[in-house]
C-alpha positions as CSV (number, residue, x, y, z in Angstrom):
1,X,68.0,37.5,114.3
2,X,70.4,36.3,117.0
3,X,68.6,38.7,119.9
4,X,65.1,37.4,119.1
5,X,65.8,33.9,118.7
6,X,67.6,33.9,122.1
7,X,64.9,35.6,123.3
8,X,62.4,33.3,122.2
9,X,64.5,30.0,123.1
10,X,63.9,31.1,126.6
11,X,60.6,32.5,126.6
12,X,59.7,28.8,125.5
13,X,61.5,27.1,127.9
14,X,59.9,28.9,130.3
15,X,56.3,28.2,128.4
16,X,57.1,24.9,128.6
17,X,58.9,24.0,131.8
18,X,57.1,22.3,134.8
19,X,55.3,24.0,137.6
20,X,56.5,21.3,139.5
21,X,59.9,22.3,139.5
22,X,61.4,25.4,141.2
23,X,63.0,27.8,138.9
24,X,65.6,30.1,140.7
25,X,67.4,33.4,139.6
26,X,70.6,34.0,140.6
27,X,72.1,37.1,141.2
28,X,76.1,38.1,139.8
29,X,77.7,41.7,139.9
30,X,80.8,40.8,138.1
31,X,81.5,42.2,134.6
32,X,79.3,39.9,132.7
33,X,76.2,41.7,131.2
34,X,72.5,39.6,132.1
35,X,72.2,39.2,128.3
36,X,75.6,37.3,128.2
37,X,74.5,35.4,131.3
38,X,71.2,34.0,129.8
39,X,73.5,32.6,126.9
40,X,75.2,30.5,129.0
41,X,72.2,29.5,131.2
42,X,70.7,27.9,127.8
43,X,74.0,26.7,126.7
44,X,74.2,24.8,130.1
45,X,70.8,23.9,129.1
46,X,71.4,22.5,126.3
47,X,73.6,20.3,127.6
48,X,71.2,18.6,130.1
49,X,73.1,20.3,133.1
50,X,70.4,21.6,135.6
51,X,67.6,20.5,133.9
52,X,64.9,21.7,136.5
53,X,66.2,25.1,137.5
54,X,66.7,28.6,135.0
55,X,69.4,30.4,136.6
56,X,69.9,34.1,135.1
57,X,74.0,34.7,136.8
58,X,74.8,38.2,137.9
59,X,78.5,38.4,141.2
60,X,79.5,39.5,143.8
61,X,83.4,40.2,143.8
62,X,84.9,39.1,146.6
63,X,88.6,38.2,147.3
64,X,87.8,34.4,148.1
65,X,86.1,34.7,144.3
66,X,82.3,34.8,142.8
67,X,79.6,34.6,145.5
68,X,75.9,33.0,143.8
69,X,72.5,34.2,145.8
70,X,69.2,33.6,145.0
71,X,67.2,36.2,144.4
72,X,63.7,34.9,143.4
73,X,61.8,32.6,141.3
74,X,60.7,32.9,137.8
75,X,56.7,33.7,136.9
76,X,55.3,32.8,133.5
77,X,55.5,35.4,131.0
78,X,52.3,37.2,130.4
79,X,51.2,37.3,127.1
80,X,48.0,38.8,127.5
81,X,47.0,41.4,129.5
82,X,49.5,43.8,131.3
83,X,52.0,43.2,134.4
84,X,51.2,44.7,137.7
85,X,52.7,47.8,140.0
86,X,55.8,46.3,141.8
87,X,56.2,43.5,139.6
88,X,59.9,42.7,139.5
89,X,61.1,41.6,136.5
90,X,64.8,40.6,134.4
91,X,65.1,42.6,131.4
92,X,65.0,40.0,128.2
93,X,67.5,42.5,126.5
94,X,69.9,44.4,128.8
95,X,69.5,41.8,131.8
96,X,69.2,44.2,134.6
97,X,66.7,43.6,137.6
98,X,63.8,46.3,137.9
99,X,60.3,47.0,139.0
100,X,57.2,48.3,137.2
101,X,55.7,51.9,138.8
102,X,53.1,51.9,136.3
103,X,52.0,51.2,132.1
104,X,52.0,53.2,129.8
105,X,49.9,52.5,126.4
106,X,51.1,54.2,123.5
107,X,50.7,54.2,119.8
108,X,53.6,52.3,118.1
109,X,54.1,52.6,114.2
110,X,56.2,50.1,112.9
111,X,57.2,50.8,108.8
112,X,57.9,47.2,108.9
113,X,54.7,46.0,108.5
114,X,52.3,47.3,105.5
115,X,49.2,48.6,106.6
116,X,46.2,49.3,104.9
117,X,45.3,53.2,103.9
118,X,43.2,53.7,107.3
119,X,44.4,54.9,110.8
120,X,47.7,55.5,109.6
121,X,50.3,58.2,109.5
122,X,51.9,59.7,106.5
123,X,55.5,61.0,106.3
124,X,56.2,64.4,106.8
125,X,57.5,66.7,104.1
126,X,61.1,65.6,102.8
127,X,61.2,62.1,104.6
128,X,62.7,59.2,103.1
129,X,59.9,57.1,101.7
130,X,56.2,57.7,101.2
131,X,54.2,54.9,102.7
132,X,51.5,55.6,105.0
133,X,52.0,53.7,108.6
134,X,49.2,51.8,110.6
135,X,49.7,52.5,114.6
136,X,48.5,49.8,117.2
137,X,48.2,49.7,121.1
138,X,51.4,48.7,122.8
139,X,52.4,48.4,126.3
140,X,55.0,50.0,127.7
141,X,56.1,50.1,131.5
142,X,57.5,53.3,134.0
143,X,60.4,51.3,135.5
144,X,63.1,51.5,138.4
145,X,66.3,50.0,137.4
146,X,68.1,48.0,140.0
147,X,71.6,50.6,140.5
148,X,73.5,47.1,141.7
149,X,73.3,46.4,137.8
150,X,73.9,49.9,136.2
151,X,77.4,50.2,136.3
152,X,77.2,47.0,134.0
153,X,74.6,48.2,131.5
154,X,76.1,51.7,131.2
155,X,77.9,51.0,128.2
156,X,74.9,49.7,126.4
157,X,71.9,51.5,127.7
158,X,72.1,55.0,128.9
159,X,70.9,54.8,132.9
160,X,70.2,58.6,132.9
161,X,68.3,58.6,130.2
162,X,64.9,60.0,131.5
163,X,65.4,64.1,131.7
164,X,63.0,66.9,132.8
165,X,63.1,71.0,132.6
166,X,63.2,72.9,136.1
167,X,62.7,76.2,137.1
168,X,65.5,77.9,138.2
169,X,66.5,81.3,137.7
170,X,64.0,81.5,134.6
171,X,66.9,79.5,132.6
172,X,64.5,75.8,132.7
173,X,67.8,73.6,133.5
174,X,68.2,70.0,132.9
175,X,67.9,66.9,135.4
176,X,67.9,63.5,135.0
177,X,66.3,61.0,137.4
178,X,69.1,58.0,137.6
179,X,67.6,54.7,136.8
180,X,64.9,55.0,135.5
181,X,63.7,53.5,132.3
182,X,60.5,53.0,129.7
183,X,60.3,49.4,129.3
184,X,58.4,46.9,126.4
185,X,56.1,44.3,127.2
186,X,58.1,41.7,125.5
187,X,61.3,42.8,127.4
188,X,59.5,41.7,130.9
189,X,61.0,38.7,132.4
190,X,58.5,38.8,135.8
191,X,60.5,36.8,138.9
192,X,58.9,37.0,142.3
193,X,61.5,37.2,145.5
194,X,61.0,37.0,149.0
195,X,62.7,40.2,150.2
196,X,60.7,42.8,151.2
197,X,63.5,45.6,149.8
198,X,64.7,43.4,146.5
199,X,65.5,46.6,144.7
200,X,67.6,48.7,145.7
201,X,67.0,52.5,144.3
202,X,66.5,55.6,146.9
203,X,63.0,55.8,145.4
204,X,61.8,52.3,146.1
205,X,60.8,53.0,149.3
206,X,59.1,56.2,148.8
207,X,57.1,55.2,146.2
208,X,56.0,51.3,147.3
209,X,55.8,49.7,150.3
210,X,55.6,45.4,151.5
211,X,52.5,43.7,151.6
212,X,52.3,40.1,151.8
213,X,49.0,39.8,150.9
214,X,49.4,41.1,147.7
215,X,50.4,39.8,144.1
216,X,53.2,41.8,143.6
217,X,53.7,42.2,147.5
218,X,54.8,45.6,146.1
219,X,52.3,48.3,146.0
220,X,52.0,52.2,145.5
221,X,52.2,54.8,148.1
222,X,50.5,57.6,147.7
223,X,53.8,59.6,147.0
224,X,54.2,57.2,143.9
225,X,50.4,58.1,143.0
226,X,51.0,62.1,143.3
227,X,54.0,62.0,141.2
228,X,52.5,60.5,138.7
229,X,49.6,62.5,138.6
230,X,51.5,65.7,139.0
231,X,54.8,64.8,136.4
232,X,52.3,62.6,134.0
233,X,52.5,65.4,130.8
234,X,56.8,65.0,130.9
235,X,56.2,61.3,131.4
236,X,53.9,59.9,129.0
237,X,55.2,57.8,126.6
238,X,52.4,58.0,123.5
239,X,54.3,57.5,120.6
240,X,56.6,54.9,119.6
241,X,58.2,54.3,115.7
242,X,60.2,51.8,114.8
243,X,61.9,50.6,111.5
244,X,64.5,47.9,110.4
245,X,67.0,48.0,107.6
246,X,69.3,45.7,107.3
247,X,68.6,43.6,109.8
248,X,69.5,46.8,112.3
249,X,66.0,48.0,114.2
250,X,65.9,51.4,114.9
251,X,63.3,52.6,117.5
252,X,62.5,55.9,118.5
253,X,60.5,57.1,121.2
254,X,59.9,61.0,121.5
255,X,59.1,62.9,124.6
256,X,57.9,66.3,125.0
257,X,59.5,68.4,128.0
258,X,58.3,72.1,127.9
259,X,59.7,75.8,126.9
260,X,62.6,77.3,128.0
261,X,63.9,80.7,127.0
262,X,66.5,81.0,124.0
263,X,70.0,81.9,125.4
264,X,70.8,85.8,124.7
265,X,67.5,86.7,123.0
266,X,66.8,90.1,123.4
267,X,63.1,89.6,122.8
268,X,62.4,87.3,125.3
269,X,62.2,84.2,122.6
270,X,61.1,80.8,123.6
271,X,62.4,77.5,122.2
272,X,60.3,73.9,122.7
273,X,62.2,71.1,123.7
274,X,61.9,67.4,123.1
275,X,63.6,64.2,124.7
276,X,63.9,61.2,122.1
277,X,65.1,58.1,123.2
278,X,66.9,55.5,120.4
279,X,67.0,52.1,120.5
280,X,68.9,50.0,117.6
281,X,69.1,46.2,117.5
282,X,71.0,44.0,115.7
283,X,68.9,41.1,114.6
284,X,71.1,39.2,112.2
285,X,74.5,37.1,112.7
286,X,77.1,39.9,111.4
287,X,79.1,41.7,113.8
288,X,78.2,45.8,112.9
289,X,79.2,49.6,114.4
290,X,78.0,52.9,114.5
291,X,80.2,55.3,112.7
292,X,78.2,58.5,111.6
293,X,74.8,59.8,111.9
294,X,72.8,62.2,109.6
295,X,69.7,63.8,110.9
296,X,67.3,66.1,109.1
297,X,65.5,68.6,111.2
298,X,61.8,69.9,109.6
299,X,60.3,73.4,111.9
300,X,57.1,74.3,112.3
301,X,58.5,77.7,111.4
302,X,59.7,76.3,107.9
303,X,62.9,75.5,108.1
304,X,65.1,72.3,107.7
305,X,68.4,71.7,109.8
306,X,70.8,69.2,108.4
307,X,73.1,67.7,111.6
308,X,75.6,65.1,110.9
309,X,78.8,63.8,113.0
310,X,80.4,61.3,114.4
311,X,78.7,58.4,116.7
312,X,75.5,59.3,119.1
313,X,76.5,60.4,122.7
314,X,80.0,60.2,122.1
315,X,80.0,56.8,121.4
316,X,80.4,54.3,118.5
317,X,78.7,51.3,119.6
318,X,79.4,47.7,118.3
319,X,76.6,45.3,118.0
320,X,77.3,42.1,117.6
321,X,75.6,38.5,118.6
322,X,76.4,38.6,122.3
323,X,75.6,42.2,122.8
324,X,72.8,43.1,119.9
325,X,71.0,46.2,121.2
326,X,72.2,50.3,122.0
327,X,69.7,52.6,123.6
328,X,70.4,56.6,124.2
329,X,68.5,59.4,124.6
330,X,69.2,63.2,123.4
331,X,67.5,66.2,122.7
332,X,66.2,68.7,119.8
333,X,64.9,72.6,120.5
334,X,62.7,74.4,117.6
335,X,61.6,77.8,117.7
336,X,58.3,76.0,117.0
337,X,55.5,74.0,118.8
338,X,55.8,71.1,116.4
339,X,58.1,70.0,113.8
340,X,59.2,66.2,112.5
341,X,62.8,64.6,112.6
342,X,64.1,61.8,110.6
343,X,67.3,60.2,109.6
344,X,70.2,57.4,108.8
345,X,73.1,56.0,110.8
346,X,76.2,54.6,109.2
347,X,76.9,51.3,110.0
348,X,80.0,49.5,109.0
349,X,80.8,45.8,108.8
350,X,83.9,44.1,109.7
351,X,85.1,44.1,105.9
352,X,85.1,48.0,105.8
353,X,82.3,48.2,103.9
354,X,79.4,50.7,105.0
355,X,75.6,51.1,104.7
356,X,72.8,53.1,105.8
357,X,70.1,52.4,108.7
358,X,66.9,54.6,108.2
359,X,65.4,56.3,111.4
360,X,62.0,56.3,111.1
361,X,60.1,59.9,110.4
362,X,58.6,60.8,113.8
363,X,56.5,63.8,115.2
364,X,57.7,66.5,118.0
365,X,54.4,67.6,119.0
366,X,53.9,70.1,122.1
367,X,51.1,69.6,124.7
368,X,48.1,71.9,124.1
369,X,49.1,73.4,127.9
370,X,52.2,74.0,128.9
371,X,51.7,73.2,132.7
372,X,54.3,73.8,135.5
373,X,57.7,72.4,135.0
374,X,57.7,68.9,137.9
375,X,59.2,69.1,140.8
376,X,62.1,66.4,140.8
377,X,61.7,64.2,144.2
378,X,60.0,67.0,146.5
379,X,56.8,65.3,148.1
């Protein structure tokens, strides 16, 4: 469990450090990810270097070499209760530097813990297993993502990952907003900083503005407020499922976006559409890839669709100790308002040897009114 333990070696140090003592981020653009960076903060840690300052490294590239600046200073993790609009924070897994919008709560159902019968949720017809899952509150957070650190988390976190259908022509096309994310309670590392722009994104100022007197000095605008309001049905995160074989955690989060027509159907056929974004972790010590997927497609409609191939996104990630955790999103169409999906991914080990990760069964589910399509970053 070498990403949770890391995790938690910090999350105690910060517990446990002083208030007396400042503790400082420092920023680095080079080609070391955040998550590698916080290993060799507590590895300098360990050694009694810098005893009264956490320093999370990120560069500049420069031709005189690597440039350190201070960005801002660590807050104490919340453990109750919920973080703020225009908190910044360092993400515990992927290590980029963001801001909350707003929270989400949703439902998360995770078959790794046995539940009793009540306020659960079976399997759906033909899933793997038969045990009946309990679903608690969970916080999630409507994030920007920092675009100084995608080009370093693009090969393990998808920055485009958050897609809507438009209008245009009739034919519903597909946009992406770029950078930004659904983020986990326990993934918030909160930092404050002193600069009054210390994201930079081309919506940070047109959804919050400076004010000192705050705590976050980051607060909504109204344009932040309406596009909520107006986009919240292709936003809302509400369920979240999550399952671990192997020491591999899967974790699936679905998203409905609307109808669209069916390509070359005469009788003017529509098809619902669903965004579902994957997570998988590697919690153990052995190094692990990706190799195949299998999913298993159940319709409304009644019928099953069997889709296997190589990879996800045309990639075949590697997860190993220093870089534990893979997140992607995709899409499924049915001819129906509802339907379930479920799966396995191949993994392989560094012997050659293979075995299969379960995704957990989860529910495509249409909203009861299928409002206007949002209107990308018109205010």
């Amino acid at each position: 469990m070498a990403a949770c333990a890391l995790r938690r070696t910090f999350l105690s140090s910060v517990s446990n450090y002083s208030k007396k003592h400042t503790q400082r981020i420092l920023s680095v653009t080079d080609t070391c990810s955040g998550f590698e960076a916080y290993k060799k903060r507590l590895q300098c840690r360990a050694c009694g270097l810098q005893q009264n300052q956490k320093r999370f490294m990120s560069s500049r590239n420069r031709p005189e070499g690597k440039i350190l600046e201070t960005v801002g200073v660590f807050e104490t993790v919340k453990q109750h209760g919920k973080y703020e609009t225009g908190q910044l924070f360092l993400h515990s897994v992927f290590g980029y530097r963001g801001i909350v919008l707003f929270p989400w709560h949703a439902r998360l159902y995770d078959r790794d813990i046995t539940p009793p019968v009540s306020d659960s949720k079976p399997d759906p017809p033909g899933a793997h297993g038969s045990k009946e899952v309990k679903g608690k509150t969970h916080t999630y957070y409507q994030v920007l993502i920092d675009t100084r650190d995608c080009p370093h988390i693009s090969q393990r976190s998808q920055t485009e990952a958050v897609t809507f259908l438009a209008n245009h022509d009739d034919s519903r096309a597909l946009y992406a907003i770029p950078g930004l994310d659904y983020v986990s309670h326990e993934d918030i590392l909160p930092y404050n900083s002193t600069e009054q722009i210390p994201i930079q994104h081309e919506l940070f100022e047109r959804f919050l503005m400076y004010n000192p007197t705050k705590s976050p000095p980051f607060t909504a605008r109204d344009t932040l407020k309406a596009w909520q309001e107006k986009n919240h049905p292709w936003l809302e995160l509400s369920d979240v499922h999550r399952e671990t074989t192997e020491n591999i955690r899967v974790t699936v989060i679905p998203f409905y976006m609307g109808m669209r027509p069916k390509a070359r159907s005469a009788n003017m056929a529509v098809l619902s559409q669903w965004r579902y974004c994957i997570r998988l972790e590697n919690l153990g010590n052995e190094v692990v890839q990706l190799r195949e997927r299998h999913w298993r497609i159940f319709s409304l409609s009644g019928t099953l669709e069997t889709v296997r191939g190589r990879g996800v996104v045309g990639r075949e990630p590697v997860l190993s100790k220093e870089q534990p955790a893979f997140q992607y999103s995709s899409h499924v169409s049915l001819q129906a308002p509802s339907g379930h999906m479920w799966g396995t991914f191949r993994i392989e080990r560094t012997d050659g040897s293979h075995f299969d990760v379960r995704i957990p069964p989860f529910s495509l589910e249409s909203n009861k009114d299928d409002k206007a399509p949002p209107a990308a970053y018109t205010f």
